[in-house]
N, C-alpha and C positions, 0 to 999 in steps of 0.2 A: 504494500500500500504506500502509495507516494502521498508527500505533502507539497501541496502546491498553493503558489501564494496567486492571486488574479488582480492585478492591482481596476480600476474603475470593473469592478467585479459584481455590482449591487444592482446596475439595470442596463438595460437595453442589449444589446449584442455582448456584453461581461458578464451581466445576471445569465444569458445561455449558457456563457464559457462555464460559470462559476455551476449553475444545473448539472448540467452534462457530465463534468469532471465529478460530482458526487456523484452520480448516477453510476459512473464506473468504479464508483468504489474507494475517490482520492479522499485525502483531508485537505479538503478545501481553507483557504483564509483572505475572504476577499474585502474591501475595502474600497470606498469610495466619500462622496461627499453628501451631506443632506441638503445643499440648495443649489438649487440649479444653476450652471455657468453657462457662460454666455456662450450663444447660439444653439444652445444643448438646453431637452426636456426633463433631462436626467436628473434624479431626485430622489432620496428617501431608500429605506431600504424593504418597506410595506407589499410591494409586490414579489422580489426577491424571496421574503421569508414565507410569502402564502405559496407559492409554486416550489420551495424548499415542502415546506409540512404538505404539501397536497403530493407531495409523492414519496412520502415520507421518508424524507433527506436529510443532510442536517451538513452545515458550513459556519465558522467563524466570520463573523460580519463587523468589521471594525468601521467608524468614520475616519477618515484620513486623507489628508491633499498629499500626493505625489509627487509636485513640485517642492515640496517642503523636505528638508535631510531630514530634519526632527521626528517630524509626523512618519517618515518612511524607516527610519530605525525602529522607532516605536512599534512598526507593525511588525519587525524580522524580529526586535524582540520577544513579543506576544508570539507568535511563530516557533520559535525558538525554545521560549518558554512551556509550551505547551504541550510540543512534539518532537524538540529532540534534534530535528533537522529538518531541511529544504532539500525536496528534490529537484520541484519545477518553476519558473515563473513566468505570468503573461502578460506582459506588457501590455493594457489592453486600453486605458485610462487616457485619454485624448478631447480635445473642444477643436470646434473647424469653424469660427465665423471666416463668410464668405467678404471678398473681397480681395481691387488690386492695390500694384502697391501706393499707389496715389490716393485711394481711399482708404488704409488701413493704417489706423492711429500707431504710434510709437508703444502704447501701452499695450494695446490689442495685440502687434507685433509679438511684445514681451511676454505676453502671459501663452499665447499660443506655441510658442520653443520653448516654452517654463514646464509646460503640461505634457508637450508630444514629446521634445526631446531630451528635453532638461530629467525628467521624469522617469525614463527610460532609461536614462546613464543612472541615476540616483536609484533608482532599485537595483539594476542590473549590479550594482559597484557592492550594494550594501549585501547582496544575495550569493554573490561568486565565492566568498573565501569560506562560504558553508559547502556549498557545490564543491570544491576542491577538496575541502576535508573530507568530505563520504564519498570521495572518489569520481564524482561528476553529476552531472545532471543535467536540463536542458531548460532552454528560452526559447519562449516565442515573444514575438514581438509582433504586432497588428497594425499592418503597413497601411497604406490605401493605393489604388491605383493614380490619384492625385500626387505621388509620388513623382511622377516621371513628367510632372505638369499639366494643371486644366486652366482652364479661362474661371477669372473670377475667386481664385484660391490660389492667390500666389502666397500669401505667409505659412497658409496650412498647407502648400504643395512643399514648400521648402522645408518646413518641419517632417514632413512623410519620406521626403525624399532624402532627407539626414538620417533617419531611421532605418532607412533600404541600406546606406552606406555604415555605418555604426554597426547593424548586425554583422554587415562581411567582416568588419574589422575585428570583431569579438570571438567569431567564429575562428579566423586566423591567431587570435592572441591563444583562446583555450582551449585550442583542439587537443593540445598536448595533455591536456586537465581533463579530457573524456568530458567538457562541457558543450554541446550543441547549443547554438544559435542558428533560428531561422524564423521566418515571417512568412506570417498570413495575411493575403490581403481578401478584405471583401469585397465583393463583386456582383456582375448583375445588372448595376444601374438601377436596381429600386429596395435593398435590400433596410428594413425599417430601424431605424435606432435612436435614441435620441437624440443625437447629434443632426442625422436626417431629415424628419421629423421638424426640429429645432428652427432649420434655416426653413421650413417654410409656416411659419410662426403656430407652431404644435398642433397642427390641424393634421391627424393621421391620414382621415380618410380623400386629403385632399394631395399626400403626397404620393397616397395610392394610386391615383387617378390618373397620375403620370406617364407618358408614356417612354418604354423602361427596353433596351435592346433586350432583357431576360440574358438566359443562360443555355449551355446545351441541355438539361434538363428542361426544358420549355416554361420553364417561371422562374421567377426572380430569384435569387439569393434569400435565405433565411438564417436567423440568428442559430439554429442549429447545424446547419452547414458549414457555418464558421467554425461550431465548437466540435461540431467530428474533425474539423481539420486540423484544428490547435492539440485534441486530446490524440492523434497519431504521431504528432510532430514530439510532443512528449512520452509517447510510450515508446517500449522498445523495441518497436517493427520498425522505429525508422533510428534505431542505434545508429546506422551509419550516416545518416542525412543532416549536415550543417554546412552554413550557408547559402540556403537555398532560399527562395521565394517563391512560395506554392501561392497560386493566387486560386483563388475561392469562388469563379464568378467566369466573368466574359473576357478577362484579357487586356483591356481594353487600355490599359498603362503601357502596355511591353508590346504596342506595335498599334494599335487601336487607332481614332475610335471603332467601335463597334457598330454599325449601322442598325437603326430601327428596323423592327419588323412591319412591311407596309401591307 
């Protein structure tokens, strides 16, 4: 039984991660915030815990900003505390307001690299010298296909797209450590989360309505889809697989876009 830590793990595409990973049996200890950040619907941990006991699951549910060292020791302590050790973690904890660079404030800049990337090294840093000492373990990290650049998200394309490079880096520093690094991205073009959701002022059934390229499954991306992909990249079928970039969806980064279906 592994211990896996899911940082923005309490809703939306993380409350899947953080599901799913109980579901197969992990010690889940996810963490997130109770008020919603900007551009994101994400909030509270009330839905998280009713789909935890509706399937009679059970996960450490901490509040905690991931931008913060404090608040992120805090959890690897509790963690630590409790269980002994870390085997996995999933960088999953991200805000994407839209915008270029001519319209995005200095602040909005800072908090967006403070959360996708800054957040990322800050767990990653705090979680490796446990991975080392029990002999290895594995990261994922939750890219986007805005990674590679979209219109309209140049700060969160550059934070995703530091993420893409940061994992190859980590993968190359601790291969030797039997630690994996690799990224999921999700995909689809409609897949629901609160960040999604967010940028079209939390109106669900109007982001539905979207028209969306889908997947070769013939519908969208789902927040379960993501978490079979995150929960293989952590178990040991894919022992040998680090630095890789499994994308979750239509592709649509790494050669894209994707054409509508007419």
């Amino acid at each position: 039984m592994s211990v896996i830590i899911v940082t923005g793990g309490t809703f939306g595409l993380g409350q899947s991660i953080t599901v799913e990973l109980a579901r197969r049996g992990h010690q889940v200890v996810a963490f997130g915030l109770s008020t919603p950040q900007i551009s994101s619907t994400a909030q509270g941990v009330q839905s998280l815990m009713a789909e935890l006991d509706g399937a009679g699951l059970s996960a450490d549910v901490l509040e905690a900003d991931v931008s913060r060292a404090a608040d992120v020791q805090r959890v690897v302590d509790h963690t630590i505390a409790r269980y002994g050790a870390i085997h996995g973690l999933v960088n999953n904890a991200a805000i994407g307001p839209l915008g270029t660079v001519l319209d995005t404030d200095e602040e909005t800049f800072d908090r967006i690299v403070s959360v996708n990337l800054k957040g990322t090294y800050l767990m990653s840093r705090a979680v490796l010298p446990y991975m080392k000492q029990a002999g290895g373990g594995a990261i994922v990290n939750v890219g986007s296909g805005a990674g590679w650049g979209k219109p309209n998200m140049a700060a969160y394309s550059a934070s995703k797209g530091a993420v893409v490079a940061l994992s190859a880096a980590m993968a190359y520093d601790h291969l030797h450590d039997r630690v994996r690094v690799n990224v999921a991205i999700p995909g689809g073009g409609g897949i629901v989360s609160g960040m999604s959701v967010g940028r079209v002022g939390g109106d669900t059934e109007a982001f539905l309505r979207r028209p969306t390229p889908g997947t070769a499954a013939g519908r969208s991306v789902t927040g379960r889809d993501l978490a079979n992909a995150v929960a293989f990249l952590l178990s040991d079928d894919a022992a040998t697989i680090s630095g890789t970039v499994l994308d979750v969806g239509c592709f649509a980064g790494q050669g894209g876009p994707v054409p509508s279906k007419h």
